[in-house]
C-alpha positions in Angstrom: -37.5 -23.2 3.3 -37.9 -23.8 7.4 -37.8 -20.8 8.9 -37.8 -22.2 12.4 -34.5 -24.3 11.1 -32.7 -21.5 9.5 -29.2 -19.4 10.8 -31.0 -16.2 11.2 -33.0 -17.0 14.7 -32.2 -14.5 17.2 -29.6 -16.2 19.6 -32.1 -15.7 22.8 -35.0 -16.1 21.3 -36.9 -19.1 22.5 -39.2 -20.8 19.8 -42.7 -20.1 22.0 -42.4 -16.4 21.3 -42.4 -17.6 17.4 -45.2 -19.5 17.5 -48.6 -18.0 16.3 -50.8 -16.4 18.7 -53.3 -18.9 19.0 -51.0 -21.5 19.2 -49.3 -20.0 21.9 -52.4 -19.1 23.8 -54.0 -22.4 23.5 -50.1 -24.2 24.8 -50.0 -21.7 27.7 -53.7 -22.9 29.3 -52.6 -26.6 28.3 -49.3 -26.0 30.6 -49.3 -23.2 32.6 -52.9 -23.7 34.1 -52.9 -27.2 33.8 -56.6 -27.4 31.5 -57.8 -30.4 29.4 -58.4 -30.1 25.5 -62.5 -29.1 26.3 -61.5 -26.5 28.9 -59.3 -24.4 26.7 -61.9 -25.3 23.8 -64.5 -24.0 26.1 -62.2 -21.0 27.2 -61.2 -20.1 23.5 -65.0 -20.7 22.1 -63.9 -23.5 19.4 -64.2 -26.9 18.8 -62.0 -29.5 21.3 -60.4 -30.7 18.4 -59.1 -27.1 17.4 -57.1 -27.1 20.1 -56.1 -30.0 19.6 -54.6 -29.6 16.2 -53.4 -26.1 17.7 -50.6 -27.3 20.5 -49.8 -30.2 18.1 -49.0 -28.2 15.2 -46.9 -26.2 17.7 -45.2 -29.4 19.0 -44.2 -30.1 15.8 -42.3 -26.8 15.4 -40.5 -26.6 19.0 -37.6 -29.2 17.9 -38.3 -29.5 14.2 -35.5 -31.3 14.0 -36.1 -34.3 16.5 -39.2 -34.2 15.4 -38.9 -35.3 11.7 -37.1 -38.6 13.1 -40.3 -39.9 14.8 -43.2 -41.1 12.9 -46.4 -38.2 13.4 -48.7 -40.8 14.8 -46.1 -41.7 17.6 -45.7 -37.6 18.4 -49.3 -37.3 18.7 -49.1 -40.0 21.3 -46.4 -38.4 23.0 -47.6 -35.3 23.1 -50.7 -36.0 24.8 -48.2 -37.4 27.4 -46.1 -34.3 27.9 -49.4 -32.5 28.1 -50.8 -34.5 30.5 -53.8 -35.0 28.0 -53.9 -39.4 28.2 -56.7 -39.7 29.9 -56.0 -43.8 31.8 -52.9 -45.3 33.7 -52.9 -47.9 30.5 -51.9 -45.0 27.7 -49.5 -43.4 29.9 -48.0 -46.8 30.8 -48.0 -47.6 26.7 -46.3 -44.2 25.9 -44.0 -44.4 28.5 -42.3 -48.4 27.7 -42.5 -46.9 24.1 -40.5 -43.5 25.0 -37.8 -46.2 26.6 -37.2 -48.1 23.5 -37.1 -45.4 21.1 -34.2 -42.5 21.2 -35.7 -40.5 18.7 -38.8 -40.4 20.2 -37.2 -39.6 23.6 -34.8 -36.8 21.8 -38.0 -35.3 20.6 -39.7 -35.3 24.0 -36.8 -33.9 25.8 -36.5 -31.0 23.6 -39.7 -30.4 22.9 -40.0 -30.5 27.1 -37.3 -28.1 27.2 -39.0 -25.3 25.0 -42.1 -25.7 26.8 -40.5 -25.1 30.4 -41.0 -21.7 30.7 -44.9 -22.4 30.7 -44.4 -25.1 33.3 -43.7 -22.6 36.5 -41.3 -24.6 37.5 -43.0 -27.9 37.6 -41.7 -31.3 35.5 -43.8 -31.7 32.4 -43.8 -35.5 32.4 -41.3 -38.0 33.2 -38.9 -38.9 30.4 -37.1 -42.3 30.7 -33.1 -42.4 29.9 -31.5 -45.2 28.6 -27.8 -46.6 28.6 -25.6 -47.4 31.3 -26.1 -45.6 34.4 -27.9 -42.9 32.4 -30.3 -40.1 33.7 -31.4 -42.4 37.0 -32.2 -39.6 39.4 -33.1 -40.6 43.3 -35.9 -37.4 43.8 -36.8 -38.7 47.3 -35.7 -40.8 50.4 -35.6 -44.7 49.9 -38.4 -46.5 50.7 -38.6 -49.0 53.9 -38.3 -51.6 51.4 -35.0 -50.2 49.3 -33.6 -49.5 53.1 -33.7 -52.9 54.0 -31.5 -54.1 51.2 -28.0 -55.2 52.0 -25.1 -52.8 50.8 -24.5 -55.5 48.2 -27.9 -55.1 46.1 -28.8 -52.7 44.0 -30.9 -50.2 44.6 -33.3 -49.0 42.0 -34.5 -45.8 41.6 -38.2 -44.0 41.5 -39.9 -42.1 39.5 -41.5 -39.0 39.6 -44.7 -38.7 37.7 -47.6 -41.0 35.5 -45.9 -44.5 36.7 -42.3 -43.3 35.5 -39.8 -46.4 36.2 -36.3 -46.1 35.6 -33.3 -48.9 36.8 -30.3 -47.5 36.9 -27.6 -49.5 34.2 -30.0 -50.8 32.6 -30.3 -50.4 28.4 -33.7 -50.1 27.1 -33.2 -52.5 24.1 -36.6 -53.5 23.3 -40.2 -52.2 23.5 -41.8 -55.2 25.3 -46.0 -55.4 24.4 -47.6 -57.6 26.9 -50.3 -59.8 26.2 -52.7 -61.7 28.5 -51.7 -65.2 29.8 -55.6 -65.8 30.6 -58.4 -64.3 28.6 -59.8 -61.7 31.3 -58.4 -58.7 32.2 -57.8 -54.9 30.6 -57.1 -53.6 26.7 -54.5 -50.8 27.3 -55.2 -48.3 23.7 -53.1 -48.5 20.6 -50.6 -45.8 19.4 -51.5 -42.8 17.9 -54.9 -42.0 19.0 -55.9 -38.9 20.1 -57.6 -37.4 23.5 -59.3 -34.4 22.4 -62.6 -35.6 24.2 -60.8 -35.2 27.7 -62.4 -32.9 29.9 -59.7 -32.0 32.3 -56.5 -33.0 33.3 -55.5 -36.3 35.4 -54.2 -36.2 38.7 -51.1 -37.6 39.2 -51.6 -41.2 40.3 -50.2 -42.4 43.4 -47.5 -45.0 43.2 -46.2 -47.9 45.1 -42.6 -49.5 44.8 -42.2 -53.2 45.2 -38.4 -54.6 45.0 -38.5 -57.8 43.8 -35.7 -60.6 44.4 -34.4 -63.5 42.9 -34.6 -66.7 45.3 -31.6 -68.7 46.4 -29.3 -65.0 46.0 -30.0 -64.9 41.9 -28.4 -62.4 40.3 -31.7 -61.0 38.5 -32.9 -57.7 39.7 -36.3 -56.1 38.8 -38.7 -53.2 40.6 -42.7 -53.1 40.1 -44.8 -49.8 40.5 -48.0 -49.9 41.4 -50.5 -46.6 40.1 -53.3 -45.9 41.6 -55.7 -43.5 40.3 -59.4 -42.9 40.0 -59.8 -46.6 41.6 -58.5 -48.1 39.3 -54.7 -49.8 39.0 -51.8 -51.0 37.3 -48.7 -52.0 37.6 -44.9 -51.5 35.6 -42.3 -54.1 35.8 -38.5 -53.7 35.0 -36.2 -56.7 35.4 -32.8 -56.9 33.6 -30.1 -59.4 34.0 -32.8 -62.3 33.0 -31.7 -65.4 30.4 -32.9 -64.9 27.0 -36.2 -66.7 26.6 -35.7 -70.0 24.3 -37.9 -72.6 24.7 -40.1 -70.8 27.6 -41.7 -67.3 28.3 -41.7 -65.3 31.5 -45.2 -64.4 33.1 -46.5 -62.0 36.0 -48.4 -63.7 38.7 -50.2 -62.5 42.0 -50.0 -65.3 44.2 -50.7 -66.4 47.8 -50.7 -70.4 47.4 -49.8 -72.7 44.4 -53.7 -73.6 44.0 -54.3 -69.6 44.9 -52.5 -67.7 42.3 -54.1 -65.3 39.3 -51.8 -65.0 36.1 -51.3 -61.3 35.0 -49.5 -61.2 31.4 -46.8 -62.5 29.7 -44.1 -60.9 28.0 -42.3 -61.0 24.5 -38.9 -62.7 24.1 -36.2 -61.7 26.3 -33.2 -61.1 23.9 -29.6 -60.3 24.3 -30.3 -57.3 26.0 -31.3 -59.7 29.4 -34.1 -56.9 29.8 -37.7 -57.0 30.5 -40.4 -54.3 30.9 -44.2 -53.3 30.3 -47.4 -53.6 31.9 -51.0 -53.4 32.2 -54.2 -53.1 34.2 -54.5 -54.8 37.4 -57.3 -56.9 38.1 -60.4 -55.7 40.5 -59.3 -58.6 43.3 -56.0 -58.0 43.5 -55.6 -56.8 46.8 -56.6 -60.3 48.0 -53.1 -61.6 47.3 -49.9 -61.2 48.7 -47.2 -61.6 46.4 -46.0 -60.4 42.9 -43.9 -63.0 40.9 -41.9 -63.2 37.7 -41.8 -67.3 36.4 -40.6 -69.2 33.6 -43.1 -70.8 31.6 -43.5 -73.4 29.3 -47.4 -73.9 28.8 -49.3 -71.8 26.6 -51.9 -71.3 29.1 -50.5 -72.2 32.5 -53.2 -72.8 35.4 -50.2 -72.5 38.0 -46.6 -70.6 38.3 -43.5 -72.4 36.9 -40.1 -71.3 38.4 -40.0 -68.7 39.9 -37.0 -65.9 39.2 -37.8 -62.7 40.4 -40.6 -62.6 43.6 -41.6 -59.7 46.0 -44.5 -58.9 48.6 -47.9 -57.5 47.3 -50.1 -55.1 49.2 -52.6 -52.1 47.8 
């Protein structure tokens, strides 16, 4: 028997007030005051990892339902993200491509969001990608000198709101695209699943930076990067839709200045039926030395220049 699940609930009353007191307690200082695992730890005199185990044993229970669908390794994941708990740009960026592949995992998040609002004061937990056509795009600020310079007949994507959220508008999330180094240098983002209990306090919202890119010779692919910056270090997202499906090549992310001054970034898995592209990763310590961001077809395993370029826009830091 689920009591949580069962007819008798009060109508109005919200699943918080039915969690245990500790749970509750240790959720509240998590939200409301906006403390890492080892803060409340230190603030309820037990171990980080109790509280921990606490607020995700109460996750668990605020949308039983949605939560069932999604495996318990991926909800620890996410719920360090709705807690702000991930400690680098690289997990957030992970959970957040995974949140917009998966509609069980992004059911889950939403209601589980919804229970926890009246902790929040007010403010958004964590951006929650949508997926579909036209679905959940919200514009939450003015367009950027770059979007304002578009012609009336371009689309205009969207921003995002918080940890190096990305959403295009009409765009399907089909596919949960894992990037993987072109060259061998560069940053390991973490795997699913693992837990931040260690993390002192809670991360400062990064800052982020919107690049439109566009298709030479008036191509009909469209595709946005972000830029985060936080705690010196930075990364970038990428969305592109309306790109062939990759057979016989591979698309790649490049910073570039000059054919014979160009550093490859990552390249992507297969670009299916869906036409759509997205991920990311870490960006490199010299990256502000170039000047440009570009998306190219590739047909070398390890290309030492860009191929074709189909989506291109300017760099800066």
């Amino acid at each position: 028997m689920r009591p949580r699940d069962t007819w008798w609930r009060q109508p109005n009353m919200s699943r918080l007030e039915e969690l245990p007191p500790d749970q509750r307690a240790a959720l509240s200082l998590l939200v409301r005051q906006r403390r890492g695992y080892a803060e409340v730890a230190d603030m309820l005199r037990i171990p980080p990892q109790a509280v921990h185990d606490r607020v995700h044993a109460a996750l668990a229970v605020l949308a039983p339902r949605q939560a069932r669908a999604v495996d318990p390794a991926q909800r620890l994941e996410i719920g360090d993200y709705l807690l702000g708990q991930q400690a680098s740009i690289s997990e957030r960026l992970r959970t957040r491509t995974y949140l917009g592949g998966s509609e069980p995992a992004r059911e889950w998040a939403r209601a589980v969001a919804a229970e926890l609002a009246p902790l929040a004061n007010g403010q958004r937990l964590a951006d929650i990608p949508s997926a579909g056509p036209g679905a959940g795009a919200q514009q939450d600020r003015a367009p950027s000198a770059a979007e304002g310079r578009q012609g009336p007949s371009e689309p205009t994507p969207p921003s995002s709101r918080l940890g190096g959220a990305l959403i295009l508008a009409a765009i399907v999330v089909a596919i949960v695209v894992t990037v993987v180094l072109v060259t061998t240098g560069g940053g390991k983002a973490s795997g699913h699943g693992k837990t931040n209990a260690k993390s002192t306090t809670t991360s400062p919202k990064p800052a982020v930076h919107q690049i439109v890119l566009h298709a030479p010779r008036k191509g009909r692919q469209i595709g946005v990067v972000e830029v985060l910056t936080e705690a010196g270090k930075r990364a970038f997202y990428i969305e592109a839709d309306r790109l062939p499906e990759t057979k016989g090549f591979f698309y790649a992310i490049w910073l570039y200045n000059s054919p014979t001054s160009a550093e490859a970034l990552v390249k992507a898995t297969p670009v299916g039926k869906s036409h759509h592209l997205a991920g990311g990763a870490l960006l490199p310590t010299n990256a502000a030395s170039f000047g440009k961001i570009l998306l190219t077809r590739e047909t070398k395993t390890r290309p030492t220049r860009p191929g074709p370029v189909v989506l291109q826009g300017p760099f800066s830091l």
